[in-house]
C-alpha positions in Angstrom: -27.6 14.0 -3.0 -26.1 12.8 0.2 -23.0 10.3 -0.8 -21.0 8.3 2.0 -17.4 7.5 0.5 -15.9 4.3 1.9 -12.5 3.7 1.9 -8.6 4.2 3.1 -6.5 7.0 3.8 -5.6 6.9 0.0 -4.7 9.9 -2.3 -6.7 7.9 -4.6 -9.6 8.2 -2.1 -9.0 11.6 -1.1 -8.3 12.8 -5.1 -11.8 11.1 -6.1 -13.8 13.2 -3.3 -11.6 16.2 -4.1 -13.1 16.1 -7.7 -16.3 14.6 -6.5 -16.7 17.7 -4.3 -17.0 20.4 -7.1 -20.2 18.7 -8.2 -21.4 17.9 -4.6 -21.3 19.2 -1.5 -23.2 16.6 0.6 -20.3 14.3 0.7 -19.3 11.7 4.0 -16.8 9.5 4.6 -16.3 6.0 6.6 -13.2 4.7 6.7 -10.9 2.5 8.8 -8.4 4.7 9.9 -8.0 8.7 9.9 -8.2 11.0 6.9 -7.9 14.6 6.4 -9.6 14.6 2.8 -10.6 17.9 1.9 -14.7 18.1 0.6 -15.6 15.8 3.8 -18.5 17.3 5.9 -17.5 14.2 8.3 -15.9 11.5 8.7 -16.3 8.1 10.5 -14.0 5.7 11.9 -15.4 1.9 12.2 -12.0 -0.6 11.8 -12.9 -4.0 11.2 -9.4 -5.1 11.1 -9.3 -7.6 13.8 -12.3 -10.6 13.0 -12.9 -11.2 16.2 -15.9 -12.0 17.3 -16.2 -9.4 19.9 -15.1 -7.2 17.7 -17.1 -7.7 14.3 -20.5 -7.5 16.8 -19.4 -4.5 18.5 -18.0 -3.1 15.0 -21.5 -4.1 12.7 -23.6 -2.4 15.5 -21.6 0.9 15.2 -21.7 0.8 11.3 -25.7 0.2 11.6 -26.3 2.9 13.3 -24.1 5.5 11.5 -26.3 4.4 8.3 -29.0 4.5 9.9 -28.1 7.7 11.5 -27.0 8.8 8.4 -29.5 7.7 5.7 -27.1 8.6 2.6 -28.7 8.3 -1.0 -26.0 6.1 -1.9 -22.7 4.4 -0.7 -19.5 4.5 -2.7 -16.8 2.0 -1.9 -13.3 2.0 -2.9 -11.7 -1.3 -3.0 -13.0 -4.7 -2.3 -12.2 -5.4 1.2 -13.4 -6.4 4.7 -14.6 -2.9 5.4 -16.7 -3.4 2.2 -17.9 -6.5 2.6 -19.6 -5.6 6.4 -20.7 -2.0 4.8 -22.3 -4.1 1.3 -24.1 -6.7 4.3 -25.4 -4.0 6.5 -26.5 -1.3 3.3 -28.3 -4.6 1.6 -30.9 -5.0 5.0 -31.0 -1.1 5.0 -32.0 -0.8 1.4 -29.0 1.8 1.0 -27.7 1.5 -2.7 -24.1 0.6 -3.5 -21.9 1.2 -5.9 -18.2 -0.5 -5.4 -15.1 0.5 -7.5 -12.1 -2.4 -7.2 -8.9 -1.6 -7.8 -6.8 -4.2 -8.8 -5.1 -7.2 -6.2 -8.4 -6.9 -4.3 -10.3 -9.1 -6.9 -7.3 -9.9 -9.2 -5.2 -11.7 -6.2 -7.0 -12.1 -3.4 -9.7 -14.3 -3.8 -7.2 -16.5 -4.9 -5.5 -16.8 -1.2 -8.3 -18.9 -0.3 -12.1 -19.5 0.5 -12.2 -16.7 3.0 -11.3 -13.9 0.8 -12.7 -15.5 -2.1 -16.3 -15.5 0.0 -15.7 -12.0 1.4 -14.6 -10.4 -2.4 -17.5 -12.5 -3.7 -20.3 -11.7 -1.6 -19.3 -7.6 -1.8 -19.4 -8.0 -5.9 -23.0 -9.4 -5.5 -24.3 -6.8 -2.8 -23.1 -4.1 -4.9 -25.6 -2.6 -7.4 -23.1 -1.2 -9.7 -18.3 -2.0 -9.7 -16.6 0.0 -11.6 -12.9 -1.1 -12.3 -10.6 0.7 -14.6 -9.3 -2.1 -16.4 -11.1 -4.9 -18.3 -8.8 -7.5 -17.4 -10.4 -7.0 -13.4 -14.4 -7.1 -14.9 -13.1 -10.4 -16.8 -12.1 -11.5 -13.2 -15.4 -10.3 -11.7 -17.5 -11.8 -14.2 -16.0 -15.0 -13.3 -16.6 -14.7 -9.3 -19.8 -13.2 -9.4 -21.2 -13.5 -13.0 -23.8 -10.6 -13.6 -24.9 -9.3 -17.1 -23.8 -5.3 -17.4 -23.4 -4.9 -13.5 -19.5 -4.3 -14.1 -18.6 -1.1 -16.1 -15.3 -0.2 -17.4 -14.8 3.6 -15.6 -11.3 5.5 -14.9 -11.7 7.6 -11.3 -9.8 10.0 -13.6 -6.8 11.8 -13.6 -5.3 15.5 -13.4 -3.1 16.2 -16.6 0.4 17.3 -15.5 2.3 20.1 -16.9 6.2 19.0 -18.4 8.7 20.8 -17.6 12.4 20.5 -19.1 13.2 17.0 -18.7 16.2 15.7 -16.9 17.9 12.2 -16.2 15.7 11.1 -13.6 13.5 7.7 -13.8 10.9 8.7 -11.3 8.9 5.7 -8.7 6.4 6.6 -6.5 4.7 3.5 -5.9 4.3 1.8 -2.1 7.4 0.4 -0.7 5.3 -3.4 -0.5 6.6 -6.6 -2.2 3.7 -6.7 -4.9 5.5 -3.3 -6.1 8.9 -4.9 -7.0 10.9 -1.8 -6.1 14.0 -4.2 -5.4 13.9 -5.0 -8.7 13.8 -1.6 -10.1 17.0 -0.8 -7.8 18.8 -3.8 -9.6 17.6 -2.8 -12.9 18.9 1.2 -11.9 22.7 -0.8 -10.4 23.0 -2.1 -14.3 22.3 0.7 -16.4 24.1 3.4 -14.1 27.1 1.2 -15.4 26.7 2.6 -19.1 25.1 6.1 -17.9 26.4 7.3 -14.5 25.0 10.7 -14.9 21.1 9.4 -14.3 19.5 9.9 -11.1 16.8 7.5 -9.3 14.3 8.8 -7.4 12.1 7.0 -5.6 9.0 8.5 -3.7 6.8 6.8 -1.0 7.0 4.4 2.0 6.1 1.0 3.1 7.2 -2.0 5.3 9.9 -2.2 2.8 11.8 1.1 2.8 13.9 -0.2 5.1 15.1 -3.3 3.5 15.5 -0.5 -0.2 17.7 1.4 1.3 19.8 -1.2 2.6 19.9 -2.5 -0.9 21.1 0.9 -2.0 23.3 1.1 0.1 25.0 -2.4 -0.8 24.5 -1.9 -4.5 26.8 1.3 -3.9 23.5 3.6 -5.4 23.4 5.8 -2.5 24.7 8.5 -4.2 22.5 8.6 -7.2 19.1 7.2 -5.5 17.4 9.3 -3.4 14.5 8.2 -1.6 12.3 11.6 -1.0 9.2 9.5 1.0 5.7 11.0 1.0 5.2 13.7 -1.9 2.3 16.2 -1.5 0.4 16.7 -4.7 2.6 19.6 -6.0 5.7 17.7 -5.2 4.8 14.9 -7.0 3.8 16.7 -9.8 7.4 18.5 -10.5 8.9 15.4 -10.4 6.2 14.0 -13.2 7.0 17.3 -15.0 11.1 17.0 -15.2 11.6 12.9 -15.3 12.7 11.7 -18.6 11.5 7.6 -17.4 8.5 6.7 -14.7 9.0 3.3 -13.6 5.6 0.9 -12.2 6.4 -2.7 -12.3 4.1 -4.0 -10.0 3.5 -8.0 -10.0 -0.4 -7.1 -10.7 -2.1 -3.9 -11.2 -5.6 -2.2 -12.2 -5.0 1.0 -14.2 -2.5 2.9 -12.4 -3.7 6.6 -11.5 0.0 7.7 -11.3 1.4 5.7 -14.7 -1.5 8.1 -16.6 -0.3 11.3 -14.5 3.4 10.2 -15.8 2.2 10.1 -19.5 0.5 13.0 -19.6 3.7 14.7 -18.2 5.3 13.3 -21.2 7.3 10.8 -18.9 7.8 7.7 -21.0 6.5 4.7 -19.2 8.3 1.5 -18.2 5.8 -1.0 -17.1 4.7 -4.6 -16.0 4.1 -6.8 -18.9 0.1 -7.3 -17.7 -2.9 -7.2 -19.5 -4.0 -3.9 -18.3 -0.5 -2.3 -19.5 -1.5 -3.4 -22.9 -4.5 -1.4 -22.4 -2.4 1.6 -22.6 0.8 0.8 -23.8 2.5 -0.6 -27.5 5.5 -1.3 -26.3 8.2 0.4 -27.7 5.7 2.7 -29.2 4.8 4.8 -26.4 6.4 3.4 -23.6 8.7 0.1 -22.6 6.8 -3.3 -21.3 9.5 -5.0 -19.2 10.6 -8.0 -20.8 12.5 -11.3 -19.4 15.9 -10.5 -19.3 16.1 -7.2 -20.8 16.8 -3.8 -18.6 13.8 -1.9 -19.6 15.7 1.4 -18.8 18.3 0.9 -22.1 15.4 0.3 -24.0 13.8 3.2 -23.2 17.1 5.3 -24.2 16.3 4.1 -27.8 12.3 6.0 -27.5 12.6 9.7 -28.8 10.5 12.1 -26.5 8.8 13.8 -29.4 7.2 10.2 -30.8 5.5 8.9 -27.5 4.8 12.5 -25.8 2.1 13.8 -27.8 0.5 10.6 -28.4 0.5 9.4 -24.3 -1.0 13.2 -23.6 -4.1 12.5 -26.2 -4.6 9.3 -24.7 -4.8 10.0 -21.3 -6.9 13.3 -21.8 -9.2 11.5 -24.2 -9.9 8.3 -21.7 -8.9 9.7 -18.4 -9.8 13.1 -17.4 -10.9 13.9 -14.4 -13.7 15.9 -14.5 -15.5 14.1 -17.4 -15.1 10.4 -15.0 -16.6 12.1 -12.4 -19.7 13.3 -14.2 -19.8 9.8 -15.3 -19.5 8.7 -11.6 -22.4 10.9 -10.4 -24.7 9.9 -13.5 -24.3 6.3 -12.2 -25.1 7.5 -8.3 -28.4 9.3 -10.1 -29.5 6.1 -11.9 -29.1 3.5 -8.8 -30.7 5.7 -6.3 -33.9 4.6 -4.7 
């Protein structure tokens, strides 16, 4: 079966093909920018990031005739966006099936901006024969901006389960240094608990327009010793810090079902996250992990968790609804079913 993935230069992307690759080999890619995902026989670059008019025809021509080119079985699209809503218009007048997955803020938050996005999100949903989303708090959302029966399933892409090691007193981040994230506000919540327990460590992975601006606010919170920002982690770097953090912090402002929270659980990392619906999905709070409250430092609270209660329990959950190889299959029985 010959599959064209659509999306960014994402380890979300690039871990789905990864996995997607030990079932299939006929696997493409179109994406906006440049990736070097692994399982790729090749990729193409079509960037519809400036809505010009010049630039859309020029753009929609170039994306016809790679599909046509082409001729994959089916499309795959990750995340909602303007590169999927040109891929869902041209694939439609092709007869090319498509199957979208959203991941969170793409129909959570931005069709809410206004009528453009909301159009764009909206006409993507309809075009697409099958969208998965991993939390049902984002097919809610769907159902509501492009109502369809049983078009919208409930799917995890999956996750790797992390091997612990001995746990140290680190609260590992490794989410994208953008407002929606609200890294500032785990550096304020770090500045106040530090103050009872010096001999904790931050660490907080990744980049962003904002790294800047965090550092900074290390700097003037006096953290700079006991933050350390370690930028973009490979795979197995990311994973030993999984393995020996006692706390994994992801307090984003909204969120699908977060790939790394699961990889943190499984790693017996107790949680601290956002207090939104799809946290619930996971988390009972102050059961196996800490859902940040008004006005309460979610790291003290999550002194008072014993490793041994939450570890065993977040490690069943995740391998029971998340593992990797067994969403996949579930991926590629959906491609089978919509084809032709």
């Amino acid at each position: 079966m010959k599959t064209l993935q659509v999306g960014s230069n994402s380890i979300h992307v690039s871990s789905y093909i990864q996995a997607l690759s030990e079932f299939e080999s006929d696997i493409y890619l179109l994406s906006e920018e440049i990736c070097n995902f692994k399982g790729v026989k090749t990729a193409f670059l079509v960037d519809f990031r400036k809505l010009s008019p010049v630039s859309i025809k020029k753009n929609t021509k170039l994306l016809k005739n790679i599909l046509l080119e082409l001729k994959p079985d089916i499309i795959h699209i990750h995340q909602i966006n303007r590169l999927a809503y040109f891929t869902t218009k041209i694939a439609q007048k092709l007869n090319i099936p498509c199957i979208s997955t959203a991941w969170g803020s793409d129909v959570l938050l931005i069709p809410k901006q206004n009528t453009f996005f909301r159009h764009l999100v909206k006409k993507s949903l309809e075009r697409s024969k099958i969208v998965t989303a991993d939390a049902l708090v984002m097919i809610d959302e769907m159902q509501l901006l492009a109502p369809s029966g049983s078009k919208y399933v409930h799917l995890q892409y999956g996750v790797n389960l992390v091997q612990k090691a001995e746990k140290e007193n680190i609260i590992y981040s490794n989410r994208l240094h953008k407002k929606l994230y609200r890294i500032e506000q785990i550096l304020y919540y770090f500045a106040d608990f530090i103050q009872m327990y010096p001999d904790w460590k931050l660490v907080i992975a990744g980049e962003g327009q904002e790294t800047a601006r965090l550092k900074e606010l290390a700097s003037d919170l006096d953290l700079s010793s006991q933050v350390e920002f370690a930028g973009w982690l490979g795979q197995e770097e990311n994973y030993k810090f999984y393995a020996k953090s006692k706390i994994y912090v992801s307090i984003p402002e909204s969120d699908g079902t977060s790939v790394s929270v699961l990889e943190a659980m499984s790693a017996g990392c107790l949680p601290v996250v956002s207090d939104l619906a799809v946290s619930h999905e996971w988390i009972v709070n102050k059961v196996n992990g800490i859902i940040e409250s008004t006005n309460i430092n979610p790291f003290l609270e999550a002194l008072n968790m014993e490793q041994s209660d939450f570890e065993t329990m977040n490690l069943g959950l995740v391998k029971e609804k998340a593992g990797k190889r067994a969403c996949t299959q579930q991926f590629i029985e959906i491609y089978k079913a919509n084809v032709g």
